[in-house]
N, C-alpha and C positions, 0 to 999 in steps of 0.2 A: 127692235129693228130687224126685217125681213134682210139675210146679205145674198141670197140665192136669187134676190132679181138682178134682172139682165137691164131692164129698159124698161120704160112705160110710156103710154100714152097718157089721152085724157080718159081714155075708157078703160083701157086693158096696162094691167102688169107682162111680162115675157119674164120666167123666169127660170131655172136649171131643172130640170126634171129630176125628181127624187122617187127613191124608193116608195112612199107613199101617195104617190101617182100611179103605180102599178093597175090599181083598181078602175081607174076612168079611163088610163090606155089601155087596157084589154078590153071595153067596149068601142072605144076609137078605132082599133086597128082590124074587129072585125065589121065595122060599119057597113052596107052594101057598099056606100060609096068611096069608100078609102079602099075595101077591095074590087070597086072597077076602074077609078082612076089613080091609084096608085099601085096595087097589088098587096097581095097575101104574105104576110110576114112569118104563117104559122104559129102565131100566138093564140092558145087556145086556153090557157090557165093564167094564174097569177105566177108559177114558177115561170111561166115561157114568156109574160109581160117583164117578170125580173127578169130575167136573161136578156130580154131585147132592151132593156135601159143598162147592163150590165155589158154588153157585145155590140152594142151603137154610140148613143147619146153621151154615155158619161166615157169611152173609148174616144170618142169625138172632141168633145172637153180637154181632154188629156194632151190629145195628140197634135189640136189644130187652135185647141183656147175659143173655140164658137163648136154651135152642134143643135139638134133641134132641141127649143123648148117648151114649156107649157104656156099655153094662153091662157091667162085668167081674168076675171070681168074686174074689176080694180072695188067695185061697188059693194060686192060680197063672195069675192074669192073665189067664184063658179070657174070651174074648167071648162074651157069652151072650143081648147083640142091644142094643138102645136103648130110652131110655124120657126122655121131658123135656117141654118147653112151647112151645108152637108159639105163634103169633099168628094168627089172622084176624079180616080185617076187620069182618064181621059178628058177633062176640063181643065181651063189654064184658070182659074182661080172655081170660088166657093160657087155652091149652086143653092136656088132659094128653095124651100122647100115649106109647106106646110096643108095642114092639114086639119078642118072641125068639123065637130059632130052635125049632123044634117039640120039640128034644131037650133044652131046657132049660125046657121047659112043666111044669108040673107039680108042680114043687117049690120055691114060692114064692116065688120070685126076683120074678116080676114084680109082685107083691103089695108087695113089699120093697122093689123099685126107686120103684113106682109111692108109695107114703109115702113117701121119701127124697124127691121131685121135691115132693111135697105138704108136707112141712117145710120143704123149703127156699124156697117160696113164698111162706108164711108169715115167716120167716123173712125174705125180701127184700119186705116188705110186701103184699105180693098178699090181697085178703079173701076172692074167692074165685077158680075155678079151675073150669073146662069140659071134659066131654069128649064128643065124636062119637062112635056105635058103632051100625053096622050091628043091626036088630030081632031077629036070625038069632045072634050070635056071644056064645052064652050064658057063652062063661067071661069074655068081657071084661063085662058084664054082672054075673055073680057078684062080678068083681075091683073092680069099682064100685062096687057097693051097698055090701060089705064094707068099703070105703073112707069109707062116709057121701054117696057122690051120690044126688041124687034127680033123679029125672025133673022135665023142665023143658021140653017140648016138641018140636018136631022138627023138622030141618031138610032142606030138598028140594035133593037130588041128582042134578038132571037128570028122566030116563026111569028110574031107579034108585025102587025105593022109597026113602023119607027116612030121612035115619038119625035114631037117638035122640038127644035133645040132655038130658043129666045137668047139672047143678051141685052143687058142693060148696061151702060157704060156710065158709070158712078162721076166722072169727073166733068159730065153732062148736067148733074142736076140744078 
């Protein structure tokens, strides 16, 4: 019995990102499209994919008991990228975050993922639930609305224009 999953659908497992995930998140995180709508994490090796599961994810774990995890196809264990709940300091609860590889866009995985994170929110009391998303990156946008966020103002990103700031209020669903 696998105890590092989080949650499942009917398609996808969500489970703790492990050190032997190194390998498929250091292609994930330099994707084109994870570094134009999410940004550069400077993971350039397998030491700097260890250190960002070692100084995020499992930090996250520790500190909040939720954190991003891996998505994987439930059918044959394919990684198909991550998707889970961050913290920042300036949001009054969790924020949704997630993120697949370009050849697993499309087919509703991250639609799927991203409800599975929004149930089990719910589920660990959360009322509601935030997400950041670049004005530009219209599928994660679509994958929003579809979700029930609603715009909620915006948040400044440096010299970056601001990204959108959505909420979802969990005790709505």
């Amino acid at each position: 019995m696998q105890t590092d999953i989080v949650t499942t659908t009917p398609r996808l497992a969500l489970s703790l990102l492990m050190a032997v995930d190194a390998p498929w998140l250091l292609e994930l995180l330099n994707e084109p499209g994870f570094l134009t709508w999410i940004g550069d994490r400077g993971v350039r090796n397998l030491d700097d994919a260890r250190r960002y599961l070692e100084e995020g994810p499992w930090v996250s774990y520790a500190r909040h008991g939720h954190g991003l995890w891996a998505i994987r196809r439930r059918s044959d264990g394919a990684a198909l990228g991550m998707a889970g709940l961050l913290r920042r300091d300036f949001l009054e609860g969790p924020d949704l975050g997630y993120a697949l590889f370009a050849a697993s866009s499309g087919q509703g995985y991250g639609r799927e993922a991203a409800g599975a994170v929004l149930s089990w929110a719910s589920a660990h009391g959360h009322r509601q639930v935030w997400a950041m998303v670049k004005p530009g990156n219209l599928a994660s946008l679509r994958l929003l609305a579809a979700l029930g966020f609603e715009a909620a103002g915006n948040v400044a990103a440096g010299p970056a224009p601001a990204d959108l700031l959505l909420r979802k209020r969990l005790d709505r669903c």
